[in-house]
C-alpha positions in Angstrom: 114.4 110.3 -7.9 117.7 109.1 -10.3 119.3 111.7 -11.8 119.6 111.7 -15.6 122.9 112.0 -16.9 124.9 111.9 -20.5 125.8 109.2 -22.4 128.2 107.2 -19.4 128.1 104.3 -22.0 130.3 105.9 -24.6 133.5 104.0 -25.9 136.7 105.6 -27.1 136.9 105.1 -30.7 140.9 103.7 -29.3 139.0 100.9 -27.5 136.7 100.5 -30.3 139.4 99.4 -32.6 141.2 97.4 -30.6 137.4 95.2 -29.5 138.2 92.7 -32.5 141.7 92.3 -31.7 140.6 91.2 -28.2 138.0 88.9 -29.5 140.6 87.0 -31.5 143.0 86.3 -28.8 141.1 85.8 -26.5 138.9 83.4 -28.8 142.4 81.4 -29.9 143.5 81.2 -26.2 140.2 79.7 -25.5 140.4 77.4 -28.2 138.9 74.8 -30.5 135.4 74.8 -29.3 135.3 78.6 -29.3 136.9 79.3 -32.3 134.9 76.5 -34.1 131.7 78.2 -32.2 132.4 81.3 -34.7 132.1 79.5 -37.8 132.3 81.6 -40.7 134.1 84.6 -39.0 137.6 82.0 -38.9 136.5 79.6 -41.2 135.3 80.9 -44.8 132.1 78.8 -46.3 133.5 77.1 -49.5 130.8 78.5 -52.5 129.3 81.1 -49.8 127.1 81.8 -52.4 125.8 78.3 -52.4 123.0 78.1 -49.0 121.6 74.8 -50.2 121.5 72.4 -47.1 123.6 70.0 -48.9 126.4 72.6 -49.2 125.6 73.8 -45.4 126.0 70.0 -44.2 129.2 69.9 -46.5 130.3 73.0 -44.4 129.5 71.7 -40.9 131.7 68.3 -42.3 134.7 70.3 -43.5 134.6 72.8 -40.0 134.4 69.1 -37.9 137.5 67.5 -39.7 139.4 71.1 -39.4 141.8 70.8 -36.7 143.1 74.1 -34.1 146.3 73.3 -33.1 146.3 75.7 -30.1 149.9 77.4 -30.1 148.5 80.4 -29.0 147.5 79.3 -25.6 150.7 77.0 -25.4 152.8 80.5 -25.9 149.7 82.7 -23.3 150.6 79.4 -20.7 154.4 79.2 -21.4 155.1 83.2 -21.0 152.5 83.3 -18.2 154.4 80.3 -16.6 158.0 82.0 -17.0 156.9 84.7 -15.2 155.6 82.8 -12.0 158.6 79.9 -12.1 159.1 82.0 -8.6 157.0 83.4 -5.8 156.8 87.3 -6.4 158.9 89.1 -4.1 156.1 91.4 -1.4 156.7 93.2 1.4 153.7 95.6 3.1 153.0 97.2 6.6 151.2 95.4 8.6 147.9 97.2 8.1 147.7 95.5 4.3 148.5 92.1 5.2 144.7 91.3 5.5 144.6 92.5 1.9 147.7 90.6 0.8 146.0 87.5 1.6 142.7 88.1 0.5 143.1 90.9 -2.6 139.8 91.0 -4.4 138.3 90.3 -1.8 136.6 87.2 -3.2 139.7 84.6 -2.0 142.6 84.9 -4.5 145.6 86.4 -2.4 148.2 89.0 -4.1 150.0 86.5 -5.7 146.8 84.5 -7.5 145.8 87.7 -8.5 148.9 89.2 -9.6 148.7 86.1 -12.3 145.6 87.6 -13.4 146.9 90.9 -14.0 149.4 89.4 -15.7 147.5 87.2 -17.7 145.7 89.7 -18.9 148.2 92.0 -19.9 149.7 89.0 -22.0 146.3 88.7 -23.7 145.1 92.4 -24.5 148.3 94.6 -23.3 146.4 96.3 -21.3 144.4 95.7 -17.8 143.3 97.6 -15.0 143.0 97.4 -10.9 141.3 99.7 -8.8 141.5 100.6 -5.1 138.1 100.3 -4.1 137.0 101.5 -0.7 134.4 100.3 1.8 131.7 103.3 2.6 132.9 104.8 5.6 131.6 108.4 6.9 134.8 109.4 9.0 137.9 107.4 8.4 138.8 104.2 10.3 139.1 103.7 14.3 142.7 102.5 16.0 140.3 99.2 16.9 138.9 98.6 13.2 142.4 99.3 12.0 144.0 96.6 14.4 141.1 94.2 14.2 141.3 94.7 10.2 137.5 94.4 10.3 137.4 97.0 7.3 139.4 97.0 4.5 140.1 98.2 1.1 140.2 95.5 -2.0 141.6 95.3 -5.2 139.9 94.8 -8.4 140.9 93.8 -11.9 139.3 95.3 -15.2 140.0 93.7 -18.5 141.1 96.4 -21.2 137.7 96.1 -23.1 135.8 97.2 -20.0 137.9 100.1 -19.4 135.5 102.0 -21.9 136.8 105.9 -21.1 139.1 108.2 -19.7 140.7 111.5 -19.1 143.6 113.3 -18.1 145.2 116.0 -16.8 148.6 117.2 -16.6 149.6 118.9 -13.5 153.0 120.0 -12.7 155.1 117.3 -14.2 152.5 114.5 -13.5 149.6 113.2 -16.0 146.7 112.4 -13.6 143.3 110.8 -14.2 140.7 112.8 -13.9 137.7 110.1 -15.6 137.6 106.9 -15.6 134.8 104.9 -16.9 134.4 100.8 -16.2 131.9 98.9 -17.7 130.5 96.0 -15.4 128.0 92.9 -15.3 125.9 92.8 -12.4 122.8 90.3 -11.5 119.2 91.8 -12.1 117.1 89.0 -11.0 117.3 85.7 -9.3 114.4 83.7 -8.1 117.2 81.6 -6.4 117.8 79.3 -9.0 117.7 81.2 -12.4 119.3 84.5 -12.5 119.8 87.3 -15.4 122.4 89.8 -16.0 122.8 93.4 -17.4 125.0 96.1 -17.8 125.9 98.6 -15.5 128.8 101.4 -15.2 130.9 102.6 -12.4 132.4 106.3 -13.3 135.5 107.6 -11.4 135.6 111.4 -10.9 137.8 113.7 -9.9 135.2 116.6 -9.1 136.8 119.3 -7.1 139.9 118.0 -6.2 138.1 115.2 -4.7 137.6 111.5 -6.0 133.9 110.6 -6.4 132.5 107.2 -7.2 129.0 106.7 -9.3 126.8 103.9 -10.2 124.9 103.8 -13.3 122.2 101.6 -14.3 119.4 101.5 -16.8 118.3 99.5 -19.9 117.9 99.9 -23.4 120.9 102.4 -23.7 119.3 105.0 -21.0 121.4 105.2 -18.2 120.7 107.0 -14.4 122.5 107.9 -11.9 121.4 105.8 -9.3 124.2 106.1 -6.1 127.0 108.6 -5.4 130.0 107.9 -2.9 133.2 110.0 -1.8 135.4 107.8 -0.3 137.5 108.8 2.9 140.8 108.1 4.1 142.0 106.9 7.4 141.7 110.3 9.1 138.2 111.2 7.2 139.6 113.0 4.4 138.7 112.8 0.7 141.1 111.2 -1.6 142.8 113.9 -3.8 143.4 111.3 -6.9 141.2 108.4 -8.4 142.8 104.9 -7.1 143.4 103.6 -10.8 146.4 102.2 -12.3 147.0 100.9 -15.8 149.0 98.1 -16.0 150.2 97.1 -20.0 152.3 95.8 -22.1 154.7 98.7 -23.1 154.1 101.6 -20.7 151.4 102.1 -18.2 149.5 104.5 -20.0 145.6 104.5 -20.2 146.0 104.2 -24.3 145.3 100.2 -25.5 148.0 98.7 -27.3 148.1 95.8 -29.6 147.7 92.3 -27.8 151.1 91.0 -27.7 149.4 87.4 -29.1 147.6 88.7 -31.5 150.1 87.8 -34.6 150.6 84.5 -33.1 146.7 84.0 -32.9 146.3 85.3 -36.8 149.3 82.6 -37.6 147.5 80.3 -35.5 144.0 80.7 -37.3 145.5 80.9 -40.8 147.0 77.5 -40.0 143.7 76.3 -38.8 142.4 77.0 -42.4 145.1 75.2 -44.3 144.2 72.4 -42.0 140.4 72.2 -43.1 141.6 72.3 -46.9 144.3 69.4 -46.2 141.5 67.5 -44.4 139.1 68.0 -46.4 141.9 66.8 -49.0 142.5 63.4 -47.1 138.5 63.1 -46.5 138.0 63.0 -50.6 140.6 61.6 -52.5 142.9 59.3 -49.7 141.8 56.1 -50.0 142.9 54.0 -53.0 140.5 53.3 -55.0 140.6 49.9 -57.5 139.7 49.8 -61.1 138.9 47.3 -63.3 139.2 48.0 -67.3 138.4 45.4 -70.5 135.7 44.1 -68.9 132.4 42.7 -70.5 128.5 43.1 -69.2 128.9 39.1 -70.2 132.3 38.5 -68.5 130.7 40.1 -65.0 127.8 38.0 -65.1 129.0 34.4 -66.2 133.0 34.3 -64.5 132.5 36.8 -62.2 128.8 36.2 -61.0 128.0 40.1 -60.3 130.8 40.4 -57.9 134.7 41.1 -57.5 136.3 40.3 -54.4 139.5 41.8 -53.2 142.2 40.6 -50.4 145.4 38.0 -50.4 142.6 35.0 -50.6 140.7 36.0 -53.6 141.8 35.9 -57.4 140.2 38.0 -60.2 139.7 36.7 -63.1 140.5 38.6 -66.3 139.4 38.5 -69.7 142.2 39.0 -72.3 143.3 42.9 -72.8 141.7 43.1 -69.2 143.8 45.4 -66.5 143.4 45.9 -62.8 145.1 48.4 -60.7 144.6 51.3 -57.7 143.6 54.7 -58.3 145.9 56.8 -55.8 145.8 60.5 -55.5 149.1 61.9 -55.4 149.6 64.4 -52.5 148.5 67.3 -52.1 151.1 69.3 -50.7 150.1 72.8 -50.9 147.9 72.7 -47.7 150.5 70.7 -45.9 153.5 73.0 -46.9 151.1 76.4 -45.8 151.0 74.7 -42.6 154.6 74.2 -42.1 155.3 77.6 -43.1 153.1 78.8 -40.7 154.9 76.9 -37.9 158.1 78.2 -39.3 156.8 81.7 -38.5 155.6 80.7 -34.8 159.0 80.0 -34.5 160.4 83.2 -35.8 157.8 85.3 -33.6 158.7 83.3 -30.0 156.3 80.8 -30.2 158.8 78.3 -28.8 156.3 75.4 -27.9 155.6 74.6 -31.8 158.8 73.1 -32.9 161.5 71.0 -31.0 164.4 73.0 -29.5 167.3 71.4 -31.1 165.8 72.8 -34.6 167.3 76.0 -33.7 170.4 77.4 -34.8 172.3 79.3 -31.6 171.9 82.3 -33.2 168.1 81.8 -33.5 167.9 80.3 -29.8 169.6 83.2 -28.8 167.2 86.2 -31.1 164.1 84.2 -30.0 165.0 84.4 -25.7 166.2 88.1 -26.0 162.7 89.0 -27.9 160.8 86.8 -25.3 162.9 87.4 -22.7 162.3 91.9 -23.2 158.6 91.4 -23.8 157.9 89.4 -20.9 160.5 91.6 -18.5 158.5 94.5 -19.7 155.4 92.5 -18.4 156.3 91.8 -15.2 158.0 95.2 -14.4 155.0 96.9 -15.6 152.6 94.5 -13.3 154.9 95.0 -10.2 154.6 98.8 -10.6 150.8 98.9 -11.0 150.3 96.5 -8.1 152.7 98.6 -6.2 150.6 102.0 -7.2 147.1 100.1 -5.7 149.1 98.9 -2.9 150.0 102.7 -2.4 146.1 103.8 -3.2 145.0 101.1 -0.6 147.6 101.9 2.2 146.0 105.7 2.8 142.5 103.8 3.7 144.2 101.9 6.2 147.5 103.8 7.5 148.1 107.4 8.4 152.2 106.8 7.6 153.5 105.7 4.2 155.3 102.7 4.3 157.7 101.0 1.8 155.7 98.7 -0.3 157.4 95.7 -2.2 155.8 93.9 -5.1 158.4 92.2 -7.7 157.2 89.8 -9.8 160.2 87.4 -11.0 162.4 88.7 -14.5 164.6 85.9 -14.0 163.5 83.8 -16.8 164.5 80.4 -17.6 164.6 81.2 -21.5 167.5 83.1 -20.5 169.6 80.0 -20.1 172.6 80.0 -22.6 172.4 77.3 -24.9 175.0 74.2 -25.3 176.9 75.6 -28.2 177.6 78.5 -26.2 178.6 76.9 -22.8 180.9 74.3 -24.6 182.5 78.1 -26.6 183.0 79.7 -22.8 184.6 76.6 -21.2 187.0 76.2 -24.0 188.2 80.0 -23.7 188.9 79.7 -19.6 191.1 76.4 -20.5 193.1 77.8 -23.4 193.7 80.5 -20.6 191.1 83.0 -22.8 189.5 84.0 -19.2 189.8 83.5 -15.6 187.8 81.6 -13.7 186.3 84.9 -12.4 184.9 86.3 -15.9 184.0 82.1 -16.2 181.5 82.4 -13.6 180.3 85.7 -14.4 179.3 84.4 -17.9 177.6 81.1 -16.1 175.6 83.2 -14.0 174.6 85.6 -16.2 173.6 82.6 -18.1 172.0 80.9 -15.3 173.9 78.3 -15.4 175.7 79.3 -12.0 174.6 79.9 -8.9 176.9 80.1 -5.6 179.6 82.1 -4.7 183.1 81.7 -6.9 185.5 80.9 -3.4 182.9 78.3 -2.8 182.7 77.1 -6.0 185.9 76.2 -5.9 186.5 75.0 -3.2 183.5 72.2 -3.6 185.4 71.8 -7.4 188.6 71.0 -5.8 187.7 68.5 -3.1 185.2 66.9 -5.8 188.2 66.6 -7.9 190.5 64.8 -5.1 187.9 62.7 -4.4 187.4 61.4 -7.8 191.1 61.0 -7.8 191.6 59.1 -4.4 188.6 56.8 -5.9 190.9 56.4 -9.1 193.7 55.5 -7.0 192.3 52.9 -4.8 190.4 51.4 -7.8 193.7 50.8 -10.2 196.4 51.1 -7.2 198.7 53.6 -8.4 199.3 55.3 -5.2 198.1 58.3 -6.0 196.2 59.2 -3.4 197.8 62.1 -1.7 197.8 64.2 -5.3 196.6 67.4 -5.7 195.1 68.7 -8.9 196.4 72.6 -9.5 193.7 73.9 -11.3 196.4 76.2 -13.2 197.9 73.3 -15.0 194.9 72.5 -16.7 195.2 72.7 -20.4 
């Protein structure tokens, strides 16, 4: 019979509070169709109070002719891209190169799901990966190690599933001693339709030793239904629950702020000026003609009943008559929300909205160090949580610790100096401001340059007396023997 237990459902008020912030990224990443799925909760009713269907069909008009314009995703793809513009560095023993190629064990190797993690940190700050361990009674075999018939996999938990926790500090080191993950599991399938519920997987540390549980139930009342104390390789229990946080700022089990999340409320605040500047153009954009001076008489007799328009057709007018267009002059105020809005995409590193050569140097410059720390802080903070399962996941398999390598790339392209500033350094080496030593150092710290300085110039030179010797058999000066001294250049 199931055990009965507490309430294994309960949510940190820290994760409660951070549940709508989630929603909204993750809702903006998504993008128009989800966000226009909420309705009301990003798009206010005009007269709420009204619930006639005329003003409900009004509504569904003015949500249709709204437009997302999805920055928020553009920035989730563009940071997620700069991160993975090269392969992550990873080196393992050989015992975790089964996991390596297949890490959740559901397909995606450690660099496919590294993105996720990474991903997901960009979207909530915060994400999870356990260690988790096949059921073994007494460790592994030489032969099942070798054969890598049974291995441990990683798994990924977004930050809203990561319901509750504890810790403990012990010596210098805070170590969990609770962690509780909320899960989706499938409750019935007749092989063709299936449902879904809610179960929760507890981590313990009971003891001194790390014990898994499975809950399940319905209608709030959760059981106990299975209990499992993982092993090592040599058959012992594991002294410390295989979880590690990885997040935005430090990995720490407390949620932090999404890093999007003032780009997504930018990005639905824009949306709304965008219904109200539609909904402007919907009413009041087309020119409309009127006619004054006109007689009931003058319409039926001259006119017969009708007035036709176009470069072909004449109206006649009866004297003190006037014709003309009815044009609504703009309405800027939507419009100029809007570009203030993208104005502040800008200023917050959203560098997809506006084109490049907008930017002042000095903004360029703000925007890629701001970018450039928050998404270094990413990836370090990935690397060391993939490295901490990799650790969790090398006892199950190896009796020897090994030097694990993850390193997801920090070398960003934003990073690149900008024109002004290249065209600034070459001017100081010629005016004899630097040597071509501290030259190069400034392009490669810049990105700009790559090999070695001796080889640089060496391949400078001969390019140099090559485009020389061209000039001189082109124009016939004779000057093909000269050598350009690099010194002399002024």
């Amino acid at each position: 019979m199931a055990a009965k237990t507490g309430n294994v459902g309960f949510v940190r008020k820290e994760v409660k509070e951070m549940l709508p912030l989630y929603d909204t990224v993750s809702d903006c990443v998504d993008g128009d169709w989800k966000v226009k799925q909420k309705k009301e909760k990003y798009l206010p009713r005009p007269n709420a109070e009204d619930v006639t269907e005329a003003n409900l069909k009004r509504y569904q008009a003015y949500l249709t002719r709204a437009i997302f314009y999805n920055v928020t995703r553009s920035t989730f793809q563009g940071l997620l891209g700069q991160i993975f513009t090269r392969e992550p560095q990873i080196e393992v023993p050989i015992e975790l190169e089964p996991l390596v190629k297949n890490t959740n064990g559901e397909g995606l190797d450690l660099t496919q799901f590294s993105k996720v993690i990474s991903g997901g940190v960009l979207k909530h700050s915060r994400v999870g990966i356990l260690a988790d361990y096949p059921k073994t009674k007494s460790g592994l075999s030489k032969a099942e190690i070798e054969a890598g018939s049974i291995q441990p996999v990683l798994k990924s938990y977004k930050s809203s599933d990561i319901i509750n926790w504890r810790t403990e500090t012990k010596g210098s080191e805070q170590i969990l001693t609770l962690v509780v993950l909320k899960e989706t599991y499938i409750d019935t399938d007749d092989g063709f339709e299936f449902t879904e519920a809610t179960q929760y997987r507890a981590l313990r540390l009971i003891d001194g030793k790390y014990n898994q549980e499975l809950y399940k139930g319905e209608r709030g009342l959760f059981e106990l239904v299975d209990t499992f104390i993982p092993v090592d390789v040599a058959g012992n229990p594991f002294d410390k629950i295989p979880f590690t946080f990885a997040c935005a700022s430090d990995n720490t089990p407390i949620p932090e702020v999404p890093v999007l999340y003032d780009i997504a409320i930018l990005n639905l605040g824009h949306y709304r000026n965008s219904a109200d500047y539609e909904e402007s153009c919907y009413l009041v954009g087309q020119p409309t003609p009127y006619f004054s001076g006109l007689t009931e008489e003058w319409v039926k007799s001259v006119l017969n009943g009708r007035i036709q328009l176009g470069s072909r057709a004449a109206v006649p007018l009866p004297a003190g008559g006037d014709a003309g267009l009815l044009q609504a002059e703009p309405n800027t105020m939507p419009k100029e929300a809007m570009d203030h809005k993208e104005a502040q995409f800008l200023a917050i590193g959203a560098k997809l909205v506006t084109n490049e050569s907008a930017k002042t140097a000095t903004e360029a410059r703000m925007n890629n160090t701001t970018e450039t720390s928050i998404l270094a802080n990413v990836a370090n903070n990935v690397s060391e949580a993939i490295v901490g399962a990799l650790k969790f996941a090398e006892k199950f398999v190896s009796r020897t610790e090994s030097e694990i390598i993850f390193k997801l790339n920090t070398d960003f392209e934003i990073s690149k100096m900008s024109v002004e500033e290249r065209n600034q350094l070459l001017q100081e080496w010629m005016k004899g401001g630097m040597s071509f030593t501290e030259y190069r150092d400034n392009l490669r710290k810049g990105k700009i340059a790559l090999g070695e300085d001796d080889e640089a110039k060496t391949e400078i030179d001969e390019d140099t007396q090559a485009s020389l010797e061209m000039q001189g058999d082109q124009f016939g000066n004779g000057n093909q023997d000269m050598k350009l001294d690099k010194s002399n250049v002024q």
